[in-house]
GULUMRO-374528 format. One record per residue: x, y negated, z negated of N, C-alpha, C in turn. Coordinates in steps of 0.05 Angstrom, whole numbers. Atoms other than C-alpha are relative to their C-alpha. Layout:
<pts>
X,Y,Z,X,Y,Z,X,Y,Z
...
</pts>
This chain:
<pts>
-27,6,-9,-357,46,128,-2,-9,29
6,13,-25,-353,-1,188,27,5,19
-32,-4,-15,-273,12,208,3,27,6
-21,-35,-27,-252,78,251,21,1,-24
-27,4,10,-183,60,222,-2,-6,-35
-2,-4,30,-199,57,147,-8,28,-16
18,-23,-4,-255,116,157,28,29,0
-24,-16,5,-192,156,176,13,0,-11
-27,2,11,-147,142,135,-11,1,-40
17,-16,28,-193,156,79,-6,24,0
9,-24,-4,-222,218,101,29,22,7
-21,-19,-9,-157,251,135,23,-5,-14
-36,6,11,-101,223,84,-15,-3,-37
7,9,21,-132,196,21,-14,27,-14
8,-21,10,-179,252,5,3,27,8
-4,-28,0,-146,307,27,24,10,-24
-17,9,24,-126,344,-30,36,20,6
-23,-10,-8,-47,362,-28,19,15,-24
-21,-18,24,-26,392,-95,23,-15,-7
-24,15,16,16,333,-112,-8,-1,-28
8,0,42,25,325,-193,19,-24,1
-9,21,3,45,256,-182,-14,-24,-19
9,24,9,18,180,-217,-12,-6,21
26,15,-23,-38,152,-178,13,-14,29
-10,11,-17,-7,105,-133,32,11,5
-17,-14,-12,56,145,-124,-13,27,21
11,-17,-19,12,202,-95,-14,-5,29
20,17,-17,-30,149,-54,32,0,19
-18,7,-7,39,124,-29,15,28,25
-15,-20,-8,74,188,-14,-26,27,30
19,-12,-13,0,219,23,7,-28,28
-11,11,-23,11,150,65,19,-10,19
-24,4,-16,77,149,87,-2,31,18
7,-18,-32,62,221,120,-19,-1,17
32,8,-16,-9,198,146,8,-16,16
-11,13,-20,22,145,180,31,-4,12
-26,-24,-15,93,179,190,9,-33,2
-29,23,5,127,116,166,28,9,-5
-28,1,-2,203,105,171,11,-10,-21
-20,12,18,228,58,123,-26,-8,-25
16,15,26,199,33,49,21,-15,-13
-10,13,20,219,-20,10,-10,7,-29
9,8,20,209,-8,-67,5,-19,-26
1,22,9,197,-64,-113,3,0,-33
2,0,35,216,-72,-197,-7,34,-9
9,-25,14,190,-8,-230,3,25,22
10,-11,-18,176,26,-171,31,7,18
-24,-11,-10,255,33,-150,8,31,-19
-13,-19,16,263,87,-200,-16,32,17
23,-22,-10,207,134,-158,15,9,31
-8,-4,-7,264,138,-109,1,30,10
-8,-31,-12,283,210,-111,-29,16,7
20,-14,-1,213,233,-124,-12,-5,25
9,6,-23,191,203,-52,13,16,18
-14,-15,-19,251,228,-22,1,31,0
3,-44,2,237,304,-41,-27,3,17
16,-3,-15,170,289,-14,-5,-11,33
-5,10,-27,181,249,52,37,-2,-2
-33,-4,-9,261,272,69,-1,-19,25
-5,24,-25,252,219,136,-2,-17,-10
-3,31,14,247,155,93,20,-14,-2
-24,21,18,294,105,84,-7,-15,-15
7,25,26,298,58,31,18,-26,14
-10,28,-17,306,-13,62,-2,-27,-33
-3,22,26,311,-84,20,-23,-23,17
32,22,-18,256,-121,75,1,19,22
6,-20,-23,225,-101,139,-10,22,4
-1,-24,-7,200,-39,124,-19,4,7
22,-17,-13,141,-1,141,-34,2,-23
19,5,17,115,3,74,10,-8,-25
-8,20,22,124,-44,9,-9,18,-24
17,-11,30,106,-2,-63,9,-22,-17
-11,20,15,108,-55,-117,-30,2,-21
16,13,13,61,-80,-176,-7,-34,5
13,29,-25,23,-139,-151,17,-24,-27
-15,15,19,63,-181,-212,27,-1,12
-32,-6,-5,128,-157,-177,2,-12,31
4,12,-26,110,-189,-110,1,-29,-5
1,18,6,114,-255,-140,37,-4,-4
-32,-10,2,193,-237,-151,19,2,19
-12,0,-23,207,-231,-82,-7,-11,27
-4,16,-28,212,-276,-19,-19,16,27
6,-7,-25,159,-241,32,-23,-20,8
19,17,-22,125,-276,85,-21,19,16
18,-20,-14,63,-238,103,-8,-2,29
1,2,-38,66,-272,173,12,15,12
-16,-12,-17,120,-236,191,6,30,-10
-4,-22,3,107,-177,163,-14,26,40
15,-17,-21,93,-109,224,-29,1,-6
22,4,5,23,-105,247,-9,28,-17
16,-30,21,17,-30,216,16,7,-19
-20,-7,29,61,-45,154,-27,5,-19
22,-11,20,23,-31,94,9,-9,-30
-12,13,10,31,-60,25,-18,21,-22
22,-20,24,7,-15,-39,12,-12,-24
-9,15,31,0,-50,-107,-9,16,-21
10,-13,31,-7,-21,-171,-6,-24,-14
2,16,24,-36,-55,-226,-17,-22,3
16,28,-12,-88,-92,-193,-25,-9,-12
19,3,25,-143,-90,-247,5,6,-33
-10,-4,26,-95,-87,-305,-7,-21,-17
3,23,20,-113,-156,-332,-21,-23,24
15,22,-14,-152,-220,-310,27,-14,22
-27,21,-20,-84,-250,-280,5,19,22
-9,-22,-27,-73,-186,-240,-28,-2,28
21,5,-23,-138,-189,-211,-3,-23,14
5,26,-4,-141,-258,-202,21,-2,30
-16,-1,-18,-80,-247,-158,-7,16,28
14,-15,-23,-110,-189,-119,-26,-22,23
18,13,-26,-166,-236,-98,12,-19,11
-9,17,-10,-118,-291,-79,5,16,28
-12,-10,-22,-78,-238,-32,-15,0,19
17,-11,-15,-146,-218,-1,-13,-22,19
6,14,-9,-160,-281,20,20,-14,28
-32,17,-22,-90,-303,57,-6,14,30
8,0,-34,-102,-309,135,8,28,12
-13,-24,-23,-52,-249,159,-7,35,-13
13,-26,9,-92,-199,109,-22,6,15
27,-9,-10,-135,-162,151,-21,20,-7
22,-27,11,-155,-94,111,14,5,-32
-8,-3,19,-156,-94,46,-17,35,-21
15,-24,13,-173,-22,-3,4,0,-16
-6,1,18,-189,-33,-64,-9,27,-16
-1,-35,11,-180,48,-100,4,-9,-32
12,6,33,-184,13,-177,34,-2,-10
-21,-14,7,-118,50,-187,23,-31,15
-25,10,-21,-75,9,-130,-23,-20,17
8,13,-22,-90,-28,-69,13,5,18
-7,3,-27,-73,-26,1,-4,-20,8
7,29,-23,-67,-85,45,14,8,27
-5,-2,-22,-58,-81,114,1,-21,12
1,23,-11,-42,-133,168,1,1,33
-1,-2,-32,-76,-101,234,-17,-29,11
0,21,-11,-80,-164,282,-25,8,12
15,-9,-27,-132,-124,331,-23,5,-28
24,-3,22,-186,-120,265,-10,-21,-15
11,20,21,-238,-162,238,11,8,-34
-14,-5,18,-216,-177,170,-25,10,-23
21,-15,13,-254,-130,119,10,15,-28
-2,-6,24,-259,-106,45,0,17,-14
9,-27,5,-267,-40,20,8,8,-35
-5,1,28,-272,-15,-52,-6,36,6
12,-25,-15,-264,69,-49,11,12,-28
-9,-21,26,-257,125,-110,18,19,15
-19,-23,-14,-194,167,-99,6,14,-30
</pts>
């Protein structure tokens, strides 16, 4: 592991374990909105119904419609909606489900990983992370959670 900032955020958020009895990437989700003590989430298609269950577990969240902090979506459901990853914050965070569900899903994942303003991508099998810190070489990570 070559990144500080992935290194942590694996070690001190990802694998610590928390006694959630959640779905994969809802657990991932809900471990990184208190790891990085985000404010606002947008969620995307499927992923609006996981509403309450976030808010029992992070009570500071808001639920926004852009702008937020952090995006939950299925990487199929990002195709649905109008974001500009230029202008996304540099420590927003983007978590996809479904990213080795099919050849088209994946196919998509490696498109994302490629686009200029992706700088950290984590591929956990389950989901993904993308990140878009400006101050980091841009780097790839594949991790078992």
């Amino acid at each position: 592991m070559h990144s500080p900032f992935v290194y942590d955020y694996i070690t001190k958020c990802l694998y610590q374990k928390t006694g959630l009895k959640l779905a994969t990437t809802l657990k991932v989700s809900v471990k990184s909105i208190n790891y990085f003590k985000y404010k606002s989430i947008f969620l995307v298609g499927d992923y609006r119904t996981s509403k309450e269950t976030i808010k029992k577990k992070c009570s500071y969240i808001t639920f926004v419609e852009n702008n937020a902090d952090i995006l939950i979506a299925t990487i199929n459901d990002l195709k649905g909606i109008n974001l500009d990853l230029s202008k996304l914050p540099n420590d927003s965070m983007l978590l996809l489900d479904g990213i080795h569900k099919n050849k088209k899903n994946h196919d998509s994942w490696e498109r994302l990983k490629t686009n200029n303003n992706v700088t950290v991508t984590i591929d956990m099998f389950y989901c993904g992370a993308v990140f878009f810190r400006k101050e980091q070489v841009k780097e790839h990570f594949k991790i078992r959670i």
